[in-house]
Residue frames as qw, qx, qy, qz and C-alpha x, y, z in Angstrom:
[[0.893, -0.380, -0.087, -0.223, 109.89, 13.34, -12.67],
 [0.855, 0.090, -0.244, 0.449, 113.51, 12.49, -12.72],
 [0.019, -0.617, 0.244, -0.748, 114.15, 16.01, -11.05],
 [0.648, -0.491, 0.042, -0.581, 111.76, 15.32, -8.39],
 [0.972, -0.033, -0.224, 0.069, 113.58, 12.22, -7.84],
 [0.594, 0.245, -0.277, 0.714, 117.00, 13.65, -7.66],
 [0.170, 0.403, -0.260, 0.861, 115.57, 16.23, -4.78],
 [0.627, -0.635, -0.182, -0.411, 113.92, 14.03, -2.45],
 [0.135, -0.507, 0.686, -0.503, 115.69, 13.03, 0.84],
 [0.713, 0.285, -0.635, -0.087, 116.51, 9.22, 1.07],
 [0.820, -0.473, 0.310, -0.086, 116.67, 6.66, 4.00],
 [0.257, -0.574, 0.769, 0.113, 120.09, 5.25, 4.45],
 [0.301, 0.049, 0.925, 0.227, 118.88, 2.06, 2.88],
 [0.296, 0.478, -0.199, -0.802, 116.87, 3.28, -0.28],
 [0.243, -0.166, 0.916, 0.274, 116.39, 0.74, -2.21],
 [0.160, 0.442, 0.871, 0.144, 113.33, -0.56, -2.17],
 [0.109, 0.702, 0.218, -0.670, 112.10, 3.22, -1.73],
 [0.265, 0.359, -0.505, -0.739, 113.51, 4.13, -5.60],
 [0.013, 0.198, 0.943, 0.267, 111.82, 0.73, -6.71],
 [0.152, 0.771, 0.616, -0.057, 108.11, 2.20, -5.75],
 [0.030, 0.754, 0.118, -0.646, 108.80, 5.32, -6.52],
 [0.041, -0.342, 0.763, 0.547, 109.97, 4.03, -10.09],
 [0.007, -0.355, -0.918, -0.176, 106.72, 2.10, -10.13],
 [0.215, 0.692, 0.583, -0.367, 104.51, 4.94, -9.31],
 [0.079, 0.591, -0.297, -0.746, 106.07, 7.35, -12.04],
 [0.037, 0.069, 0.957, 0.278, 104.88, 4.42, -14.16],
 [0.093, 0.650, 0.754, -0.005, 101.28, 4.52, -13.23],
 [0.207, 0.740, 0.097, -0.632, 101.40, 8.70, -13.64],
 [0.138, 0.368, -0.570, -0.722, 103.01, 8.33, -17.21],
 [0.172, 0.334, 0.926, 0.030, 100.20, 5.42, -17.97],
 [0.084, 0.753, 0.516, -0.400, 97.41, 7.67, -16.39],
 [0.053, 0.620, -0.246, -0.744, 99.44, 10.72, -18.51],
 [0.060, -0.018, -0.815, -0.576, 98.85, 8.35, -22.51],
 [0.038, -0.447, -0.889, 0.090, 95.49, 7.67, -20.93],
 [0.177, 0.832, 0.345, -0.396, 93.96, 11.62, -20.63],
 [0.610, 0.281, 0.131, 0.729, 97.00, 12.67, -23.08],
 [0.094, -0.925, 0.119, -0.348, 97.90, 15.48, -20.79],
 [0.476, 0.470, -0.480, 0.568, 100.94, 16.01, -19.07],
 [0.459, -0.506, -0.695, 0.226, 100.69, 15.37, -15.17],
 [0.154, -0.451, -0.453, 0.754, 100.73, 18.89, -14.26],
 [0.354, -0.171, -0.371, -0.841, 98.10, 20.07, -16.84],
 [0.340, -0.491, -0.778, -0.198, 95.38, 17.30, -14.87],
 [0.487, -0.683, -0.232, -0.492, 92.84, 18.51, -12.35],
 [0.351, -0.458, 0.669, -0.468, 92.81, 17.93, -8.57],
 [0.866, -0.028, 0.185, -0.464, 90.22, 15.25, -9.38],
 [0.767, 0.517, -0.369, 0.089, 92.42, 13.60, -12.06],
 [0.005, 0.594, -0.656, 0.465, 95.13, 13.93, -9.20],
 [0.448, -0.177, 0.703, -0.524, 92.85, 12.20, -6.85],
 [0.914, 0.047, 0.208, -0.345, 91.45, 9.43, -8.77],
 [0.546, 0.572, -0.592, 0.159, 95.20, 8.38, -9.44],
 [0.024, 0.465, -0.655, 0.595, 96.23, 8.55, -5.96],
 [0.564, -0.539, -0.597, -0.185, 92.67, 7.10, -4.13],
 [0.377, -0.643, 0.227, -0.627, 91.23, 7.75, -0.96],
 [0.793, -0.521, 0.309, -0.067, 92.61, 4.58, 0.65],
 [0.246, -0.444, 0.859, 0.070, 95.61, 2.42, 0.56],
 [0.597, 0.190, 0.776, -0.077, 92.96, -0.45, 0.28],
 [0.555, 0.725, 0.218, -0.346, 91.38, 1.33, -2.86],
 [0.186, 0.791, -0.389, -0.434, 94.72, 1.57, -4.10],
 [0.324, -0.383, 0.863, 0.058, 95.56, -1.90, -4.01],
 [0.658, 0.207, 0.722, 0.039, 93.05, -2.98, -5.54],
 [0.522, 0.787, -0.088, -0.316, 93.14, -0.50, -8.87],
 [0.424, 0.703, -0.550, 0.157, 96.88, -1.62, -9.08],
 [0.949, -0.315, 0.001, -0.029, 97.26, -5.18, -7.98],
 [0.761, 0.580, -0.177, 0.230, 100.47, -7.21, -9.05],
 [0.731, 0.184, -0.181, 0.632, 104.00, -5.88, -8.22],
 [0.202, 0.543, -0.185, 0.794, 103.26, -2.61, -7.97],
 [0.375, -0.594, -0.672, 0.235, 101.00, -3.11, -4.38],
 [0.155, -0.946, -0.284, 0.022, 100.11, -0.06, -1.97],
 [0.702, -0.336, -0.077, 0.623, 103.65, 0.65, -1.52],
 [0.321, 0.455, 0.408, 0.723, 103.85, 3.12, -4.92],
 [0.132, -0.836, -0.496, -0.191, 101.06, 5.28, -3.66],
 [0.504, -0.706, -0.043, 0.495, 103.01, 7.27, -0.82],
 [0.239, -0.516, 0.266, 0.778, 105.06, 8.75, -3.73],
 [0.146, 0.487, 0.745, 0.433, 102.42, 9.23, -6.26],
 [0.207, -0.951, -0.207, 0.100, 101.32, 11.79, -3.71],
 [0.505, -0.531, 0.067, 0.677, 105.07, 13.09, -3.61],
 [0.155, 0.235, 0.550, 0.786, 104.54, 13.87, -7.80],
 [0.250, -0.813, -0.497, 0.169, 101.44, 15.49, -6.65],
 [0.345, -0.857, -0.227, 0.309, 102.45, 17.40, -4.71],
 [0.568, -0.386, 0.425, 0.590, 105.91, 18.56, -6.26],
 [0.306, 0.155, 0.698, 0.628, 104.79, 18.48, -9.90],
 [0.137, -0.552, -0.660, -0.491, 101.18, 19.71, -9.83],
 [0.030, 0.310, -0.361, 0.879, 101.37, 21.70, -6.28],
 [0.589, -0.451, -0.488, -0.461, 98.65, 19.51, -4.90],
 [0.029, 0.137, -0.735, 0.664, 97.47, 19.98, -1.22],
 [0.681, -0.273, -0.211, -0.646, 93.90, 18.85, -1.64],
 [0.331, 0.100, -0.936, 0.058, 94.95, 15.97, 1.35],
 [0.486, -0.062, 0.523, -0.698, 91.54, 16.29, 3.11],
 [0.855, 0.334, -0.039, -0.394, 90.30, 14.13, -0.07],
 [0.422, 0.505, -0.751, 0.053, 93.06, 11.05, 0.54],
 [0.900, -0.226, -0.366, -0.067, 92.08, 9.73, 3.36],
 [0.874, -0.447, 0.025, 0.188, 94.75, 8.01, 5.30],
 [0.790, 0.477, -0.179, 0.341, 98.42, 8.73, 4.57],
 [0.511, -0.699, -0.255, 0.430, 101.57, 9.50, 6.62],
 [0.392, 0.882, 0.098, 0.243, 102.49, 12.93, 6.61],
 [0.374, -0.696, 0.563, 0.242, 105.83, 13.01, 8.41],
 [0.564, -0.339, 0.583, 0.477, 107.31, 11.10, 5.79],
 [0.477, 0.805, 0.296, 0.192, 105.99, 13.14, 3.22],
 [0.200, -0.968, 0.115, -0.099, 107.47, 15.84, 4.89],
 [0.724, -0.441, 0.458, 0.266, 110.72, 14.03, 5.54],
 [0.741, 0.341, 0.465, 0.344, 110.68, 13.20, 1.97],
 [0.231, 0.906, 0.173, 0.309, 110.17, 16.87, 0.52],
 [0.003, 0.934, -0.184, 0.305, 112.10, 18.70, 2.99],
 [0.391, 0.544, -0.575, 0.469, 114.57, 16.59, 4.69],
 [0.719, -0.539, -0.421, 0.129, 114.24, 15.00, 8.45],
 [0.438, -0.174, -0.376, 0.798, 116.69, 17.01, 10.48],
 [0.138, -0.119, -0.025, -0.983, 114.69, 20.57, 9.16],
 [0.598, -0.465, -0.393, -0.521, 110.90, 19.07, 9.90],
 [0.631, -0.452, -0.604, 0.179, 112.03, 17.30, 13.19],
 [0.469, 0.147, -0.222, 0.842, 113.70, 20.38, 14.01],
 [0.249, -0.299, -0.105, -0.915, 110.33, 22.78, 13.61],
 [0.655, -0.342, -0.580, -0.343, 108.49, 19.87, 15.09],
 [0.589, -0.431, -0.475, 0.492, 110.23, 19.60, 18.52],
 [0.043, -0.053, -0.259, 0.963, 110.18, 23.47, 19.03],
 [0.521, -0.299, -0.262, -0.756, 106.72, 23.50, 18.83],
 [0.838, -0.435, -0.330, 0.003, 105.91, 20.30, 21.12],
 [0.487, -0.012, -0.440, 0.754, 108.68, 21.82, 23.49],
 [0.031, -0.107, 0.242, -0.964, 106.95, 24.99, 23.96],
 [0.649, -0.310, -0.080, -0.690, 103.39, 23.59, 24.22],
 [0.730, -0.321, -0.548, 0.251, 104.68, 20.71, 27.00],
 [0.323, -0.190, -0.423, 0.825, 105.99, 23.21, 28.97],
 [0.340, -0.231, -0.076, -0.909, 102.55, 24.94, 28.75],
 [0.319, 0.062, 0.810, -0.488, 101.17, 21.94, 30.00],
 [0.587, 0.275, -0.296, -0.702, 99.38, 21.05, 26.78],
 [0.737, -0.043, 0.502, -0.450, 97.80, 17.85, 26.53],
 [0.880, 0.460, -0.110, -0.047, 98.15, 16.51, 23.35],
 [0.776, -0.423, 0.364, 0.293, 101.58, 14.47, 22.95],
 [0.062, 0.728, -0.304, -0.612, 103.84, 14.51, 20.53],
 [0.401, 0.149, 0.899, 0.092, 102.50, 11.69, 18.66],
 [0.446, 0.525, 0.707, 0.163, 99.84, 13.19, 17.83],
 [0.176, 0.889, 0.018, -0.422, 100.71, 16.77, 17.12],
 [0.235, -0.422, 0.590, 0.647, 103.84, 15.76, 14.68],
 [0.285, 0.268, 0.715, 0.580, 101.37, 15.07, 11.65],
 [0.026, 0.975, 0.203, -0.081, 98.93, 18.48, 12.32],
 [0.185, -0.617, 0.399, 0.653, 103.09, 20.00, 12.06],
 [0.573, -0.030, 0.646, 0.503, 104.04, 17.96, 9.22],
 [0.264, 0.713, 0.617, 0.202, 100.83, 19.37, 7.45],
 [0.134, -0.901, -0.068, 0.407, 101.03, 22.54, 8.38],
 [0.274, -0.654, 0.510, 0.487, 104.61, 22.80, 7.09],
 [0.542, 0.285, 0.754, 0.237, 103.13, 21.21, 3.72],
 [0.183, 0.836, 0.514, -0.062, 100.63, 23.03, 3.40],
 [0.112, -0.928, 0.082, 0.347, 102.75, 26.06, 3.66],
 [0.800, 0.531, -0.140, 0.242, 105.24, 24.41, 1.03],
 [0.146, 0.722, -0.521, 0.432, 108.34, 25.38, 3.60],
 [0.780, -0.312, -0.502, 0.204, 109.69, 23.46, 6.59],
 [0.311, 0.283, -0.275, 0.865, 110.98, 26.67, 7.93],
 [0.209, -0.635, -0.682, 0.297, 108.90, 27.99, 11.54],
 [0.146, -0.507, 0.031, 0.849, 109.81, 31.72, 10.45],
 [0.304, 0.053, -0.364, -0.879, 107.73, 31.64, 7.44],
 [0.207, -0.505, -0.837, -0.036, 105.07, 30.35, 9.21],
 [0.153, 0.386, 0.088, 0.905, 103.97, 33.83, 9.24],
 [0.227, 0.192, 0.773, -0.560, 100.86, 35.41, 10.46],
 [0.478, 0.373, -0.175, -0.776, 99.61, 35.93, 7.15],
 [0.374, 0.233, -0.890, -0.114, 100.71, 32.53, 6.18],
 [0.067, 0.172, 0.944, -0.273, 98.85, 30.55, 9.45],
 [0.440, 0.386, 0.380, -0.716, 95.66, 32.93, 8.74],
 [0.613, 0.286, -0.599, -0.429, 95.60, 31.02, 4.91],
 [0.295, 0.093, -0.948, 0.074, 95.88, 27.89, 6.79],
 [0.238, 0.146, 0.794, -0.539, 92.75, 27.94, 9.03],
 [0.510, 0.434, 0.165, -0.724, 91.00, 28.28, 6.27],
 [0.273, 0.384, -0.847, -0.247, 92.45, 25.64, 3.97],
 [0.865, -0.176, 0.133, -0.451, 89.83, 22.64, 3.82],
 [0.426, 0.293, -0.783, 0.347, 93.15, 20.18, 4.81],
 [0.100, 0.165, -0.540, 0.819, 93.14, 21.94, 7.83],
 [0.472, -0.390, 0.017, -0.790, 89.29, 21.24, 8.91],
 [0.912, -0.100, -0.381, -0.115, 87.66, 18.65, 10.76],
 [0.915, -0.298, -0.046, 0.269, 89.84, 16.82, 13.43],
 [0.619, 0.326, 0.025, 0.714, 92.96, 18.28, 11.80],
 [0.156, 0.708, 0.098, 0.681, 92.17, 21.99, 13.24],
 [0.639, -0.688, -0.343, 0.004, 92.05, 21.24, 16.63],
 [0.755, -0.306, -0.017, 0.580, 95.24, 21.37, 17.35],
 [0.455, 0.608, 0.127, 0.638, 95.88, 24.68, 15.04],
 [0.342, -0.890, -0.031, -0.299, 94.94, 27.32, 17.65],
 [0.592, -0.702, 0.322, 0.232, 97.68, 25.95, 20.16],
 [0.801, 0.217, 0.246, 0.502, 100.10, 25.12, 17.19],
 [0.228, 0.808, 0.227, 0.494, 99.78, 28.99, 16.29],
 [0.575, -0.807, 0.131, -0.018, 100.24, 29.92, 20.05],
 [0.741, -0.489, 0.187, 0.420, 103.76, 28.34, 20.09],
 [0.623, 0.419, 0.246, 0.614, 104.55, 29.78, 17.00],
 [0.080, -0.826, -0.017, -0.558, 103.72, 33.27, 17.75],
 [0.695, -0.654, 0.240, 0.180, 106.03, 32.42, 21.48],
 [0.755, -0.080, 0.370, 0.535, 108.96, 31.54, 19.29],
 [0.019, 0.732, -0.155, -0.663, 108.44, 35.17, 17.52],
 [0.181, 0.088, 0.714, 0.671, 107.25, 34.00, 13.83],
 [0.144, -0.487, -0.700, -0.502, 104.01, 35.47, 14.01],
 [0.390, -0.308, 0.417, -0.761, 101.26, 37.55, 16.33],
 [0.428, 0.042, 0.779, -0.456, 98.93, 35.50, 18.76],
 [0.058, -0.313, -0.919, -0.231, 95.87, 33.46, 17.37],
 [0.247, -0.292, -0.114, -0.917, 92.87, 35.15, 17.18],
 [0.299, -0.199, 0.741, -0.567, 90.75, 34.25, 20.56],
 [0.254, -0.297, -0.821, -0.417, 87.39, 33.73, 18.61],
 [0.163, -0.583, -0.614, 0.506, 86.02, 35.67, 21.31],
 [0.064, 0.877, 0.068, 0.471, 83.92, 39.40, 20.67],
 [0.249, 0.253, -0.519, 0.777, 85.80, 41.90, 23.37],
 [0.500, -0.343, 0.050, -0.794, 84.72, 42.56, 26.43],
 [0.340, -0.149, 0.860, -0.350, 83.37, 40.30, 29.48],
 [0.216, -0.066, -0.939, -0.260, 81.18, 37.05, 28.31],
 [0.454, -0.361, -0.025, -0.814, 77.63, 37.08, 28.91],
 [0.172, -0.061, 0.933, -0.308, 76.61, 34.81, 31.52],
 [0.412, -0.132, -0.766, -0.475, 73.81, 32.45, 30.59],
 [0.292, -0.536, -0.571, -0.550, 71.04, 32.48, 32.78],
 [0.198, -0.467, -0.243, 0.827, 71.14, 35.75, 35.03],
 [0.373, 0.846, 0.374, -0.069, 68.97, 38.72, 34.07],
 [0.480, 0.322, -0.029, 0.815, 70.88, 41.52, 32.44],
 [0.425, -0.350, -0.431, 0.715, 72.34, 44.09, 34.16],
 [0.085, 0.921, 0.362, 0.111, 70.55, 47.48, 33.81],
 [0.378, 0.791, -0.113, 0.467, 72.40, 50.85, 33.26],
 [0.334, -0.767, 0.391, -0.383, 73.05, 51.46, 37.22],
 [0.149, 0.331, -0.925, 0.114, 74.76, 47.77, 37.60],
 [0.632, -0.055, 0.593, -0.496, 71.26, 45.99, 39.24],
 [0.149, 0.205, 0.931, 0.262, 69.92, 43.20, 37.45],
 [0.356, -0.121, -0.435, -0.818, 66.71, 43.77, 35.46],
 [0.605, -0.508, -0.422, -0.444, 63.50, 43.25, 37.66],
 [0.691, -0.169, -0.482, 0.511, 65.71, 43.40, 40.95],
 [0.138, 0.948, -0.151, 0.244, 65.92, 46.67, 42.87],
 [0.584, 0.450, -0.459, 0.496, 69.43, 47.82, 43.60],
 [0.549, -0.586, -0.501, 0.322, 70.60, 47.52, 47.17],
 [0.097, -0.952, -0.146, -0.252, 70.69, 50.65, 49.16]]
């Protein structure tokens, strides 16, 4: 845990940051006398009924000193120690400064603004508000902050990752698009069969091109 400490990536003023993060390594080594297992022998569940599924939930297991503050890097031991990415079962939390934390701000904002660069200038809709925590994940999920091993083997594990469902996948399909423009990957599969779409009420066409019960013009 003192590793994991010594190889996250610090705000200029730090302080209070080592103080919860000192207080949540506290409630894992508690939680660790309580099952007497070492934190990266527990479950996902064990993982998640440390961490809760809300801020509010958290505050109220662990009143006192230590408040919600801890929690944010309870998930960093998680993740780090025990390789946990189960964050569809957390709830709330923010994941740019996970991601900041683990891999450093200059290398996530970096992967984050080529991607929202190349899908504004497609004339994508979504802003970069809300696409920088579908990146952040992404680049979790994948355990790298690096857009070149966002493969295409690598994004085809992610659409299938139950992070990545719900709300959270919308955005994959055009995330994948800019990735595979920036040459880390092939296109996104369409989700279409080949071939022209059937149109929805029109008879079908019959072998000589007429419509079924129509004759063909002369």
């Amino acid at each position: 845990m003192a590793d994991v400490l010594a190889a996250l990536h610090w705000p200029s003023d730090d302080r209070h940051q080592r103080r919860y993060a000192r207080d949540a390594a506290g409630l894992v080594l508690i939680r660790c006398a309580e099952l007497g297992r070492v934190f990266w022998g527990w479950s996902v569940q064990e993982r998640v009924d440390l961490i809760n599924a809300s801020g509010a939930e958290f505050r109220r297991s662990w009143g006192g000193q230590i408040g919600p503050n801890a929690r944010p890097f309870v998930i960093v031991y998680a993740y780090l120690l025990g390789e946990f990415t189960a964050f569809e079962r957390l709830g709330r939390f923010m994941r740019p400064t996970l991601a900041h934390r683990v891999f450093g701000a200059d290398r996530v904002d970096d992967a984050v603004q080529q991607i929202c660069k190349v899908l504004a200038d497609w004339g994508y809709r979504r802003d970069a508000g809300r696409l920088t925590p579908v990146i952040c994940q992404m680049l979790l999920l994948n355990r790298n902050p690096l857009l070149e091993d966002l493969s295409t083997d690598a994004l085809a594990t992610l659409r299938v990752h139950p992070a990545m469902s719900g709300q959270w996948g919308k955005d994959l399909h055009g995330v994948h698009r800019a990735v595979a423009a920036l040459g880390h990957a092939d296109p996104p599969p369409s989700g279409h069969a080949s071939g022209p779409a059937a149109m929805e009420g029109v008879p079908p066409r019959g072998r000589n091109g007429s419509r079924v019960g129509t004759q063909p013009r002369r």
